[in-house]
N, C-alpha and C positions, 0 to 999 in steps of 0.2 A: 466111644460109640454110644455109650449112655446117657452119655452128658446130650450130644448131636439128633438122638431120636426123641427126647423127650425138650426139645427146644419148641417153645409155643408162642414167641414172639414175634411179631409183625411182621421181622424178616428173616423169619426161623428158615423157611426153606431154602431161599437164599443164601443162608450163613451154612447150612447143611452140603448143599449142591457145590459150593467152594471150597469148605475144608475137606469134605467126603474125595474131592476130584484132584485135589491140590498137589503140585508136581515139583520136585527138587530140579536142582540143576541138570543132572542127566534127565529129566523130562520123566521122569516113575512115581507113580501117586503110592500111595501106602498098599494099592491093593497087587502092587507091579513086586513092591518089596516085599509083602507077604510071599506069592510066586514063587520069589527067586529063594526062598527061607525056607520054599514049603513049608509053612506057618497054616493048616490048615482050620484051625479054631479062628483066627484072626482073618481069615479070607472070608469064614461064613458070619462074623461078626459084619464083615463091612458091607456083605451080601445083601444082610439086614434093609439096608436105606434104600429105598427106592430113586434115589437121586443120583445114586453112584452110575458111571459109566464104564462097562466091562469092554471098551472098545477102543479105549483112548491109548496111542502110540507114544511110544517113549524117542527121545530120540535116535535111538538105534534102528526105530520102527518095529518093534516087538509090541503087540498087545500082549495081555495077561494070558490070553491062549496061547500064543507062542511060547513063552516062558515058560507055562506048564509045560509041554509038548516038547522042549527043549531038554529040561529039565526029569523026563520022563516021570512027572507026578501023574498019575492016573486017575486018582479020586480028584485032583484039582481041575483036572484037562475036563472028563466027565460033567464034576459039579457045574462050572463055570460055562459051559456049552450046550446042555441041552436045559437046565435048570432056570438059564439066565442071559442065554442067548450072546452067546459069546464067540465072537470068529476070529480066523486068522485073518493079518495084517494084509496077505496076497486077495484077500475076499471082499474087502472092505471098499467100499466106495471112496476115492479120492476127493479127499477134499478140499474146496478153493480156497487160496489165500484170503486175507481180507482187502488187498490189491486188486487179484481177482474179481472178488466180487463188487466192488465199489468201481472196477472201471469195465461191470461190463452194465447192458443199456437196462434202465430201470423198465418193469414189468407194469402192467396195468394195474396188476392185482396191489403190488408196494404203491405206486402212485394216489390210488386209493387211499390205503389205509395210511401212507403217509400224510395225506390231506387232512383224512379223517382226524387222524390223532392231534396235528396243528389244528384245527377249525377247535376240538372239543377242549386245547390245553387253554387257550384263550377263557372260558367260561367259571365264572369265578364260583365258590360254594354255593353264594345265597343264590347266585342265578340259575344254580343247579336244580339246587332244593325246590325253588319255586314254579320251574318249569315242571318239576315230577309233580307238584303240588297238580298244578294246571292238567296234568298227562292225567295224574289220578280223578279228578272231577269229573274228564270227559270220559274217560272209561267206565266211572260210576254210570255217568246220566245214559251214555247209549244203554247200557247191559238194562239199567231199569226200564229204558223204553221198551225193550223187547220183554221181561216182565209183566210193564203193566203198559201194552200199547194204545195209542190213542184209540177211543170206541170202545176199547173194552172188548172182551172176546167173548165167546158162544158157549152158551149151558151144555151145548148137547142134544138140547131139544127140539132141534128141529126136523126134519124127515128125514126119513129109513132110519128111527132109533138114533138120532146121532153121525151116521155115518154114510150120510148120501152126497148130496152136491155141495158146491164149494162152501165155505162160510156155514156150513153147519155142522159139523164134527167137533166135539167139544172141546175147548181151548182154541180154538182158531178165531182170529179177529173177523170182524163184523165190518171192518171198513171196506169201501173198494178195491176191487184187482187194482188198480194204477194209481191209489195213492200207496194203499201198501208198495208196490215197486220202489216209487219212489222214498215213501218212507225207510222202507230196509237198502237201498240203492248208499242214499247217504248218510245213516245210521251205521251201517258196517263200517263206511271208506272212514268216517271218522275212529268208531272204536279200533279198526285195525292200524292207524296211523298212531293214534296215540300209545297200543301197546308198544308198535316200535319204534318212538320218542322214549317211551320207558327202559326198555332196552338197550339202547343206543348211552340216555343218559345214566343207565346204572354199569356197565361198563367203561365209559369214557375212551372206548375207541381203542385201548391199550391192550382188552385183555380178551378174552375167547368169552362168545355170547351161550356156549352150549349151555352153562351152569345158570344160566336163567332160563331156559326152556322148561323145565318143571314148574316153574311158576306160573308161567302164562297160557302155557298148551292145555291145561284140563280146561282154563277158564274160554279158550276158543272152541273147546270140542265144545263145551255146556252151552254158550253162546250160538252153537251151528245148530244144535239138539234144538234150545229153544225157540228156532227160525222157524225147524221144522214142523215143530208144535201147533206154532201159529199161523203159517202162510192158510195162506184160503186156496192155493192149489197149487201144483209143485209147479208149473209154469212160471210162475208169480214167482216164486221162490229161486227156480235157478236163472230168469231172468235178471234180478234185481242184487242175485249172487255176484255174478258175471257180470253185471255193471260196476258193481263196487269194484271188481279188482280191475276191473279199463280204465277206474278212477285213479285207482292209484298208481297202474303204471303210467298214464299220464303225464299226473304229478309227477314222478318220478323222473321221466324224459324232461319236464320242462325245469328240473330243478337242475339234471344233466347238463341241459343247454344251459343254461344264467351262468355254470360256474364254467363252462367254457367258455362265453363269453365274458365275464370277471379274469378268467386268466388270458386272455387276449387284451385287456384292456392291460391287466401290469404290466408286461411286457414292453406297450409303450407309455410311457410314464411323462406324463405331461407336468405342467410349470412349476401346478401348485405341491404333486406328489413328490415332485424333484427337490423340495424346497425343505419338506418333512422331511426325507429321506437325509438330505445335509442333516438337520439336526434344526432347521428355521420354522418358524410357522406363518412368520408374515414377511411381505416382501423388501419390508422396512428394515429387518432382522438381517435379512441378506446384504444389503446395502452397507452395511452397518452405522445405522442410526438406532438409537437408542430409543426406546417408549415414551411419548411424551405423558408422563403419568398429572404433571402438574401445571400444566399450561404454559408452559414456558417455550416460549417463540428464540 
């Protein structure tokens, strides 16, 4: 167990989550044999790992609560149930074979992310790096624009001290209602698209996007703050809001449609796909004729 918590390599958790869970011929992980031994120092050693599973059935169908419970351990039945959330075998939600779930109808939400993770395994490092390059430039230049907007924004000095009609409260731009609109209209839709190209490209489709949320959400609240700074009046502002995101759901629907359309199209597989798909590229290949590489008739 010491060797197991202090593992800090690449697929520490992994190697942790397998031996921690790991199950002999009668189907009992080490925490099933501790149980059955009343071995109570060795059950709160394995308690330790957060990767261990106090739920897993043995082939008899005994979880570790049963066993305790069986076995009339009290402190183990206790520890292992309200400490670590441990149930009996009768409470447990039954679980589907991998037959089961492979023959029943695949979910919207998997067809998704199965997509997702084929489209992203395709992209090779340097294409990776370069597209974040690309994601990072346009999120620099929007965020500057809102910064230092075209025109340049207002002292403050102009009537009721600063704080009377539009375009004079200080920090607010000097340009028009309707270029600003459109200025902050497609100035969002792009910064918002490229943080979630950034996103998307720094998990690759595989892993859960939660543990990037800290990185980007202060920088959208900062980004919303200094909309508000600036707009010349809140009309302006939640019109040109509210456009940016029609923009992107939009986009969104027309990139829905393309790959519906795209998979409509594999489906029927025409002469020259047919030909790839053998293993040919040209129709010469198929025939079997050979490349004429040197003119020779």
């Amino acid at each position: 167990m010491g060797w197991i918590l202090r593992l800090c390599q690449k697929d520490a958790e992994w190697i942790e989550t397998r031996v921690i869970n790991r199950r002999d011929k009668d189907g009992n992980t080490p925490l099933h044999l501790a149980a059955y031994e009343n071995n109570l120092q060795a059950i709160k050693l394995m308690l330790e790992s957060s990767k261990i599973n106090v739920n897993i059935e043995n082939k008899t169908g005994l979880t570790v609560l049963d066993i305790a419970a069986l076995h009339n351990n009290r402190e183990t039945e206790r520890m292992v149930k309200r400490q670590y959330g441990g149930k009996r075998s009768v409470s447990l939600v039954k679980i589907k074979t991998t037959s089961d779930l492979l023959a029943s109808k695949l979910s919207w939400r998997e067809s998704r992310r199965t997509k997702k993770i084929r489209f992203y395994s395709w992209i090779s490092e340097e294409r990776r790096n370069a597209l974040l390059v690309v994601a990072t430039l346009i999120v620099t230049a929007t965020y500057q624009t809102v910064l230092q907007p075209p025109g340049g924004v207002s002292d403050g000095g102009g009537q009721n001290g600063g704080t009377g009609t539009s375009g004079t409260k200080a920090g607010s731009v000097v340009m028009d209602e309707v270029y600003f609109i459109w200025l902050w209209l497609w100035n969002s839709a792009g910064f918002y698209f490229a943080i979630e190209m950034m996103i998307r490209l720094l998990s690759l489709g595989q892993e859960s996007v939660f543990w990037y949320f800290p990185l980007f959400v202060p920088l959208l609240l900062a980004y919303s703050v200094a909309g508000d700074v600036i707009k010349p009046n809140a009309r302006a502002y939640t019109i040109a809001g509210v456009g940016a995101i029609v923009v992107l759901i939009i986009w969104g629907l027309v990139v829905w449609f393309w790959e519906w359309v795209q998979s409509k199209r594999t489906k029927v597989r025409g002469p020259k796909s047919g030909l790839v798909w053998e293993g040919f590229t040209r129709v010469d290949q198929a025939r079997g004729f050979a490349p004429n590489r040197y003119g020779i008739r």
